[in-house]
C-alpha positions in Angstrom: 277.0 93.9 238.1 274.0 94.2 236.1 271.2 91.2 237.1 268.1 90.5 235.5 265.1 89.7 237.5 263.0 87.5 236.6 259.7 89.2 237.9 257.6 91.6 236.7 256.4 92.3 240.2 257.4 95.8 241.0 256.9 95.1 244.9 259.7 92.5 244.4 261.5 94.3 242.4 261.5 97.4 244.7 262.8 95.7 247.4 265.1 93.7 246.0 266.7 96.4 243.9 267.0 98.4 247.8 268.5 95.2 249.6 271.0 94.4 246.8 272.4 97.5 245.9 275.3 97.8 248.6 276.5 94.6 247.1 276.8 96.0 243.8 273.9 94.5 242.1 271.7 96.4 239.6 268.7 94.9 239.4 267.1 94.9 235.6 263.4 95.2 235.2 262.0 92.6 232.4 260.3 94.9 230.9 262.9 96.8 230.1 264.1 94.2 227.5 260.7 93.4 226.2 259.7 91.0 229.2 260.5 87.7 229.3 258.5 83.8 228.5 256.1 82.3 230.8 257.2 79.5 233.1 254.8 77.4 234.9 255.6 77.1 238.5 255.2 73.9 238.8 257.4 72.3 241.1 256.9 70.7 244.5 258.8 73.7 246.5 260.0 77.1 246.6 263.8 76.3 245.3 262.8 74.2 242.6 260.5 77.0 240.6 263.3 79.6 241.9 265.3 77.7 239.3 263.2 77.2 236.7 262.3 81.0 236.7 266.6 81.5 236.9 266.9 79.5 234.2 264.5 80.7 231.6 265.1 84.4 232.5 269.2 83.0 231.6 268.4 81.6 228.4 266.0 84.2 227.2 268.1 86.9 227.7 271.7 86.1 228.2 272.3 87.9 231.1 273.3 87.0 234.6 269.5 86.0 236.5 267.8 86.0 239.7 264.7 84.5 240.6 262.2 85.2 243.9 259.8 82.1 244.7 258.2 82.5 248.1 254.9 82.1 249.9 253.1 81.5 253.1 253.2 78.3 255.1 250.1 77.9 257.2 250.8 75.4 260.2 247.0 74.9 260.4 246.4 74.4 257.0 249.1 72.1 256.4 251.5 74.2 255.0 249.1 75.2 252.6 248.9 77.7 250.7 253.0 77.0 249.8 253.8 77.1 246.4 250.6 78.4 245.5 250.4 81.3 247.6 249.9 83.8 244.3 247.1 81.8 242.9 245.5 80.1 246.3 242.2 81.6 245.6 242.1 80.4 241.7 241.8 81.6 238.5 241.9 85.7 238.1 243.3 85.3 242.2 244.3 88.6 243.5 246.0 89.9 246.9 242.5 90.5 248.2 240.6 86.8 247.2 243.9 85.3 248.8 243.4 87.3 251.9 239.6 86.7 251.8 240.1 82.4 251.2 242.8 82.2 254.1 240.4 83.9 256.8 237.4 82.0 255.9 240.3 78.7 255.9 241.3 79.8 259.0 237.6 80.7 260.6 237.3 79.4 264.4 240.7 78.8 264.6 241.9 79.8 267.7 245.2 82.1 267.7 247.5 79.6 269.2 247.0 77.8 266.4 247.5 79.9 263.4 251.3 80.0 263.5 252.5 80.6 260.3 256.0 81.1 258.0 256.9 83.3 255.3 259.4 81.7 253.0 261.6 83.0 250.7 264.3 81.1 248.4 266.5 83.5 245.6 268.3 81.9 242.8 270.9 83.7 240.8 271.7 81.8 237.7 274.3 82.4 235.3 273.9 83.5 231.1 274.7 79.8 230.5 271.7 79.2 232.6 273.7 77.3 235.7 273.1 77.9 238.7 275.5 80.3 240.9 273.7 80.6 244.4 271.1 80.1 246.0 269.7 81.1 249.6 266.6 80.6 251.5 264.8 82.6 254.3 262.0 82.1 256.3 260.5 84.5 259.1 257.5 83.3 261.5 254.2 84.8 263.3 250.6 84.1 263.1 247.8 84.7 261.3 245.3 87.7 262.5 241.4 87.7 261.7 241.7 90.4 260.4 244.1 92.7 258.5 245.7 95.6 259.6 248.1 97.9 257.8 248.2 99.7 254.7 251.6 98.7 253.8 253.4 96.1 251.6 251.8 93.3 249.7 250.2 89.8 249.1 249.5 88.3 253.1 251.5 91.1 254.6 248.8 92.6 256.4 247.3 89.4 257.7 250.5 87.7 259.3 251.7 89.4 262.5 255.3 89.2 263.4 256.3 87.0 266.8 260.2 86.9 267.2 260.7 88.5 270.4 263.7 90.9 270.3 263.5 91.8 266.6 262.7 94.7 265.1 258.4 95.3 264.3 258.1 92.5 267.0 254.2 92.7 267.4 253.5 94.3 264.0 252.2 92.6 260.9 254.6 93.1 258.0 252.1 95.7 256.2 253.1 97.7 259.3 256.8 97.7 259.1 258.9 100.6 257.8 260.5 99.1 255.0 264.0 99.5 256.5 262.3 96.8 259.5 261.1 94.6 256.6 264.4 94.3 255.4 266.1 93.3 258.5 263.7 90.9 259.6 261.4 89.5 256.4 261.6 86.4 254.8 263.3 88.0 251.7 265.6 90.6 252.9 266.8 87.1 255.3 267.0 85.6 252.0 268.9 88.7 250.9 271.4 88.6 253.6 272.2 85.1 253.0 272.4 85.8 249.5 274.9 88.2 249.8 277.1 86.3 252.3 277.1 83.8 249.4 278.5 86.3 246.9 281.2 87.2 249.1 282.1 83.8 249.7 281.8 83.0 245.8 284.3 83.9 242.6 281.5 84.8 240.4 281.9 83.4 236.5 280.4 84.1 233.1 
């Protein structure tokens, strides 16, 4: 089953591709077709700019769609920076001025209180742009003072991993293998549950 997705982040798209392929998916690059429209994130949570991405990818190209809208939930913070996670530090914001605003955020907090969440909520919508699943994922530890890793992307290397008895228990998520981010991240969660949904599901055009 050939999927668009509707993100030209090649992290994403990477690790998506990896986690959906035993299910039969093949995940399309945008840019493959000439990229796709802007859509302005602009809803209150994760699942509701998860379908709005879906959705426009749908129309735009007529193919079957799946959208990735996840972030970090800082317990100190408020559950900030949420939604905005990509563009916390502003305009021009980058994986390293992110990284940079949620340490100085976070300065003099003491580590008991900087428990934090990744989320992580797919939706695959279909060419006629309705919705055909959709899954969530989340996966806790705590933010570090400092980064460590060279690995994966965005706050991996600042958020340490704290569910005893997992795999990477004690590592930050720049430190996992990506066969351990898989199993245990917020996206290859929302992966699994994903493809529980697709087994459970008659897919339709």
């Amino acid at each position: 089953m050939i999927v668009l997705l509707a993100s030209t982040n090649r992290h994403k798209l990477v690790e998506l591709a990896a986690a959906l392929a035993p299910s039969g998916i093949e995940l399309v690059d945008p840019r493959s077709i000439g990229g796709l429209p802007p859509v302005e994130e602009d809803a209150p949570d994760f699942a509701g700019n998860a379908r709005k991405k879906a959705r426009s990818a749908a129309r735009a190209s007529g193919l079957w769609s799946l959208a990735d809208d996840s972030g970090l939930e800082v317990d100190a913070l408020g559950g900030e920076p949420g939604v905005r996670s990509a563009r916390f530090s502003g305009p021009g914001a980058n994986d390293a001025s992110n990284n940079r605003l949620l340490l100085e955020r976070l300065a003099g907090v003491p580590p008991e209180r900087r428990g934090a969440r990744f989320v992580c909520v797919l939706c695959l919508a279909r060419p006629d742009r309705t919705i055909a699943a959709e899954a969530r994922g989340e996966a806790r530890g705590r933010i570090l003072e400092a980064p460590r890793g060279a690995a994966g992307f965005g706050y991996d290397p600042l958020l340490q991993f704290d569910e005893p008895g997992q795999p990477g228990f004690g590592s930050t998520y720049a430190e996992l293998t990506q066969e351990q981010k898989n199993q245990v991240s917020h996206r290859g969660r929302a992966v699994a549950a994903l493809r529980e949904l697709l087994r459970e599901t008659t897919l339709r055009e």
